[in-house]
ZAPA-458191 format. One line per 10 residues: their letters; for each residue z negated, x negated, y negated of C-alpha. Coordinates in steps of 0.5 Angstrom, whole numbers. Example, Ala and Ser with C-alpha at 12.3 -4.5 7.8 and 13.67 -1.06 7.14 Angstrom:
BEGIN
AS = -16 -25 9  -14 -27 2
This chain:
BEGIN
XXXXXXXXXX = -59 2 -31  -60 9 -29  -55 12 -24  -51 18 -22  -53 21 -16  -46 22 -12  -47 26 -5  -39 29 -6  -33 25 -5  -27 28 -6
XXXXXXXXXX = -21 23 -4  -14 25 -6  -6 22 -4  2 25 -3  2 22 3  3 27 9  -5 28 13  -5 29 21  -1 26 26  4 22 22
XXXXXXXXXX = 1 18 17  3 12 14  -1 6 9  -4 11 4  -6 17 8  -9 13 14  -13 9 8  -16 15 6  -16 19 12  -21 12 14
XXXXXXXXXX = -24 10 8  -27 17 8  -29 17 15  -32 10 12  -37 14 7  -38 20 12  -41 16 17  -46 12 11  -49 20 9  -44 22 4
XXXXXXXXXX = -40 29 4  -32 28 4  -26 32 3  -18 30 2  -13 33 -1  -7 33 -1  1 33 -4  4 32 2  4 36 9  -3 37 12
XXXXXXXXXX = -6 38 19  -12 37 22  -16 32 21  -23 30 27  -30 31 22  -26 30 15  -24 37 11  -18 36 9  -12 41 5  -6 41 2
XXXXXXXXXX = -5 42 -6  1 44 -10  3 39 -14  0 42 -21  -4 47 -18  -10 47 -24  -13 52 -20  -14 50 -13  -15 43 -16  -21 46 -21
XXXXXXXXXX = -25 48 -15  -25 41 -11  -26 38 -18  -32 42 -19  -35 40 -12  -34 33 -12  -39 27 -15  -33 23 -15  -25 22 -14  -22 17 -11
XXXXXXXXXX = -14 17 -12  -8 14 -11  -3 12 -15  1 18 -17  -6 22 -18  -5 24 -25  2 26 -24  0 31 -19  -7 33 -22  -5 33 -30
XXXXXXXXXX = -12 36 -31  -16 30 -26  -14 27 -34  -20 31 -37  -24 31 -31  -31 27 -33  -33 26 -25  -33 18 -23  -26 17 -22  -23 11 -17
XXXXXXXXXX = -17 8 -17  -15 5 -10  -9 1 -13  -8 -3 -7  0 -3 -7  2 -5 -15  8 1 -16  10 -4 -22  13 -10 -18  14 -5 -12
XXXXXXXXXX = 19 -1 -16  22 -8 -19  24 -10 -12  27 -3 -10  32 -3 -17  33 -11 -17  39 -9 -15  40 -3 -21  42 -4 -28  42 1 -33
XXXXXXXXXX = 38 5 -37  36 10 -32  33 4 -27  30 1 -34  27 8 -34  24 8 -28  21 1 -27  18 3 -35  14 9 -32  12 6 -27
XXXXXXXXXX = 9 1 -31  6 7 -36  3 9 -29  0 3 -27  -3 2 -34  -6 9 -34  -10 8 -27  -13 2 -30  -15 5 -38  -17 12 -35
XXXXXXXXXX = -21 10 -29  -29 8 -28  -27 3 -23  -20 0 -20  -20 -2 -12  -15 -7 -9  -14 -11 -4  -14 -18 -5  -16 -23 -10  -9 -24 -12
XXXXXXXXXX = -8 -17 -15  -16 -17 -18  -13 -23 -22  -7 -19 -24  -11 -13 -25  -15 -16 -29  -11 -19 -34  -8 -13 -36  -15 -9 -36  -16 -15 -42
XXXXXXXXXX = -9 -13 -45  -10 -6 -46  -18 -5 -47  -23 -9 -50  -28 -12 -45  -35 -13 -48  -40 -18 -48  -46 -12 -45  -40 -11 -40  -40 -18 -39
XXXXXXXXXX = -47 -20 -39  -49 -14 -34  -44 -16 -29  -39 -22 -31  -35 -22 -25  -34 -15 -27  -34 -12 -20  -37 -6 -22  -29 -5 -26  -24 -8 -21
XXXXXXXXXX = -27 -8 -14  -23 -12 -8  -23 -6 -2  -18 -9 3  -14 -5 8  -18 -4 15  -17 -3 22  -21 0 27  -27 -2 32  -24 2 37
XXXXXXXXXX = -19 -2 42  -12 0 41  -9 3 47  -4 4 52  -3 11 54  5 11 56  10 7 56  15 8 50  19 1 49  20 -3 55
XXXXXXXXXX = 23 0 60  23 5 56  29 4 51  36 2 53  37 -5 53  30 -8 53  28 -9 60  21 -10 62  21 -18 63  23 -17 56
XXXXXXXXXX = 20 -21 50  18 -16 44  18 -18 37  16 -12 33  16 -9 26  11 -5 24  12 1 19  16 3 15  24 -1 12  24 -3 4
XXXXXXXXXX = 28 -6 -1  23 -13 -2  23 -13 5  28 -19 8  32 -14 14  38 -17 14  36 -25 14  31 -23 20  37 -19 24  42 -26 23
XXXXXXXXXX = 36 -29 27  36 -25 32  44 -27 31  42 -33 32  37 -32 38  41 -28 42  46 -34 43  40 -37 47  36 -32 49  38 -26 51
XXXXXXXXXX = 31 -23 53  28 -24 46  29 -16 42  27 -14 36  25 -7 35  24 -3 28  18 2 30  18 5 23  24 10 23  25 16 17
XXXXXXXXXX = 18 16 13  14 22 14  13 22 5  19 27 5  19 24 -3  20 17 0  29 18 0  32 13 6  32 5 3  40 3 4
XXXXXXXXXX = 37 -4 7  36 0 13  44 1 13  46 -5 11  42 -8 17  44 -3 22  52 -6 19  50 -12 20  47 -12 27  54 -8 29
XXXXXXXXXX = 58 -14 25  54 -19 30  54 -15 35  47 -15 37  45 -7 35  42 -4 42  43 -10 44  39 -15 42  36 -11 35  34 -4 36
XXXXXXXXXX = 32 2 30  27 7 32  29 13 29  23 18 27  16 15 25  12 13 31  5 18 31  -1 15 28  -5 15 36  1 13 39
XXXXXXXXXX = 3 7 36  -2 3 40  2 3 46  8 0 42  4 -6 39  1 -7 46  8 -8 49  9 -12 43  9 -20 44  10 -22 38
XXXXXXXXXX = 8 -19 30  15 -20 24  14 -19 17  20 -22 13  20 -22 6  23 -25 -1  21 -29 -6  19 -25 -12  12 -22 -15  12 -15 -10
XXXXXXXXXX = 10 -21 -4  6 -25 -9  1 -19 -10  3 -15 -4  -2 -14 2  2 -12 8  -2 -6 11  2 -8 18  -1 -14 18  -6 -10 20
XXXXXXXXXX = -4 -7 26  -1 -13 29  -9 -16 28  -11 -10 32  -8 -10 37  -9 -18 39  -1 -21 36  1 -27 33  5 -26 28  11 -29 25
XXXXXXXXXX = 13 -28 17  15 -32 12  11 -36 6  9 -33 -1  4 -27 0  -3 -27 3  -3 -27 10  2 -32 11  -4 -36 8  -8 -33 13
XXXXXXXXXX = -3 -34 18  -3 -43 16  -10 -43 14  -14 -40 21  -7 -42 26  -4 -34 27  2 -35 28  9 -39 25  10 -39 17  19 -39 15
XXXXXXXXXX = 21 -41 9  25 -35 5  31 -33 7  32 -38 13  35 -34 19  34 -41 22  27 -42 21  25 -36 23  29 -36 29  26 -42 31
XXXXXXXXXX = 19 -40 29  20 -34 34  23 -38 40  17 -44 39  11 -39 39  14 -35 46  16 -42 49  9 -45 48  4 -41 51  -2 -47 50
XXXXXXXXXX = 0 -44 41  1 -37 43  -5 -36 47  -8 -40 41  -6 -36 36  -9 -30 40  -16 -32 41  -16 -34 33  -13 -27 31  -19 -24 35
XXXXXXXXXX = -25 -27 31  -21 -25 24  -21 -18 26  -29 -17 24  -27 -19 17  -23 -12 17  -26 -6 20  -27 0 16  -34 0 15  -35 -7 13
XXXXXXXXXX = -28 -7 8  -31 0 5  -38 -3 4  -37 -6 -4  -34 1 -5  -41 5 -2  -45 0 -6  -41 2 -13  -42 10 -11  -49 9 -9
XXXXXXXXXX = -50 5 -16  -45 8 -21  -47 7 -28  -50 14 -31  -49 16 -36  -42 15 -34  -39 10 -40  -35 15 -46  -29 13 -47  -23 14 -51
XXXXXXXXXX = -19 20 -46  -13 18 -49  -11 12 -47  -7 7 -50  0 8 -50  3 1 -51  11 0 -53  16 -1 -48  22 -5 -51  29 -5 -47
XXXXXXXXXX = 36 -6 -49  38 1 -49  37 5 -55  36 12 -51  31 7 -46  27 6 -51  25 13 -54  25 17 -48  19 14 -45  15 14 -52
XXXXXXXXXX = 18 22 -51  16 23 -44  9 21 -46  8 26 -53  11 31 -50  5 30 -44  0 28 -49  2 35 -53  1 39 -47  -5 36 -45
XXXXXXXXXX = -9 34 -51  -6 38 -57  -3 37 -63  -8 33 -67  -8 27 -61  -1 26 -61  -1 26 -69  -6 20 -69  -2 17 -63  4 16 -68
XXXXXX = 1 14 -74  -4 8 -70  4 7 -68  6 6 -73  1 3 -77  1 -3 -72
């Protein structure tokens, strides 16, 4: 098979690019310095606020801006875009470059989790276009990355619901790497360092003799705050040199409102009378280059979640910085690391909702060094599993050989009807979509979408 000779690769993302940067940006801030050290050209451009970026060309776009998106569409062999990519780039739809989805966080079990709690047909609506998004990613695209082989399985079933896959697609690669791709999140070769004190000693209330048991990145509604804050309830009736510090404060994507599980855990710790005492919210988001001296004075890594479909097929990026910096870590059970974490011995594992459990996990690693300092030298012969440049591997390999010429598809893809309680809930998706397909595709498209609607 003939391939396409891809030398420009332009990587696309909303989330702000430059100093404070959360999971998406660093991913393509990183996978982009990946490809640029293997001999290819790069760019990234973004929705969000940008700033400069050593050695990677770097801009921000308008959401919708055609013109200056027409320019880098031009320059580019392929794209790689994030889950709103063609949201904030309507014209990426006609676009006949390679396009990479990078759907390593599933916006469909995401937005369950933040609206579980909401009802109605506005939430119903929401979690809809999300899933019309996810479907989108997956139909329109040449190849789909993910982070792990739970959601290369899930992709794959939906990639099988919506489209059809064909005994030649088969019979040339029957574990069909070449359409869904497993790219982890990474981290780096460079040593984290410490450049200055920033918690203890440093923040009121927590000592230099103190224990820190840190979470990084950002607070959501599938995380399980509020069951963390009572451990610490718990711990601090016997322990009160062991802190919890929430590193992530407002999120530096403005798109991204405050998640009310914040308040709720900041009530809660003032009911328990633990907040600033034993609990501690940082209030802005921690640079990028200065987040490895908060994970240095770090004794421990948390990350506490629930038992629902966004754990099954997550992939905790903080995981990431805790395995960088050398910490053992405590989470509780039903995603991919805390697989890991029993498996290679990385830390202690707590059942769900078990403020118990976690407290004592907790206690148990700092209270036996002969575990802890295990738990450590473990973690440091994982991290080569994880550098950049090894994850980004299988994607340098699809670009070098992507398929040409490109596979023709069908470009109006597969609008598959959404079923909800609500009369209004139902319709307006549907309306949504053939006002976008009017607009994008024309009359006669929209006119055979509804009569194969109908037919069917």
């Amino acid at each position: 098979m003939n391939s396409l000779k891809i030398q420009n690769v332009l990587f696309l993302t909303s989330d702000p690019i430059g100093s404070r940067m959360s999971g998406p940006g660093i991913r393509s801030v990183c996978l982009a310095q990946a490809l640029k050290d293997h001999g290819f050209n790069v760019q990234i451009a973004t929705t969000g606020t940008c700033s400069a970026i050593e050695n990677i060309p770097s801009v921000h776009v308008d959401k919708n801006d055609s013109r200056n998106f027409s320019e880098l569409e031009n320059w580019a062999d392929a794209i790689v875009f994030q889950a709103l990519g063609f949201e904030e780039f309507p014209n990426l739809r006609k676009s006949r470059k390679f396009l990479v989805a990078d759907a390593y966080a599933p916006v469909v079990f995401e937005n369950l989790a933040r609206l579980e709690k909401q009802h109605g047909s506005l939430a119903n609506f929401a979690i809809s276009e999300a899933s019309r998004i996810q479907r989108e990613l997956i139909y329109r695209s040449d190849l789909l990355l993910c982070a792990n082989q739970n959601q290369r399985n899930f992709y794959l079933g939906v990639l099988s619901g919506i489209t059809s896959i064909d005994s030649v697609q088969y019979a040339a690669n029957p574990n069909l790497e070449s359409r869904v791709l497993i790219v982890p999140f990474g981290l780096s070769r460079e040593l984290p360092k410490h450049r200055s004190q920033v918690i203890k000693g440093r923040v009121t209330g927590i000592g230099e003799q103190d224990k820190v048991v840190l979470w990084s990145g950002g607070l959501y509604e599938w995380f399980d705050i509020e069951n963390l804050v009572r451990a610490f309830g718990l711990i601090s009736q016997s322990n009160s040199s062991v802190k919890l510090f929430f590193m992530g404060g407002r999120h530096p994507n403005s798109d991204i409102p405050d998640m009310p599980v914040v308040m709720r855990a900041k009530q809660l710790a003032r009911q328990l009378g633990i907040l600033d005492k034993s609990v501690f919210f940082n209030d802005s988001w921690v640079e990028y280059e200065e987040r490895a001296s908060y994970l240095l004075e770090a004794d421990l890594g948390i990350t506490t979640h629930f038992d629902t479909l966004e754990t099954t097929f997550s992939f905790r990026t903080r995981m990431l910085d805790y395995i960088w910096a050398g910490l053992p870590v405590v989470s509780t059970e039903g995603d991919f690391f805390s697989d890991q974490i029993k498996r290679l011995n990385l830390g202690k594992v707590a059942d769900f909702e078990s403020p118990e459990q976690i407290a004592d996990s907790i206690l148990g690693l700092l209270n036996d060094n002969d575990e802890y300092f295990q738990a450590k030298s473990h973690i440091e012969k994982l991290k080569n599993d994880f550098y950049w440049d090894k994850v980004a591997a299988p994607l340098i390999s699809a670009l070098e050989n992507a398929p040409s010429p490109r596979v023709k598809r069908d470009k109006r893809y597969l609008l598959l009807p959404l079923r909800s309680n609500s009369v209004i809930n139902k319709f307006k998706p549907a309306i949504l979509h053939s006002r976008e397909i009017l607009r994008t595709e024309g009359l006669s498209s929209l006119l055979k979408k509804v009569w194969q609607t109908i037919v069917k």
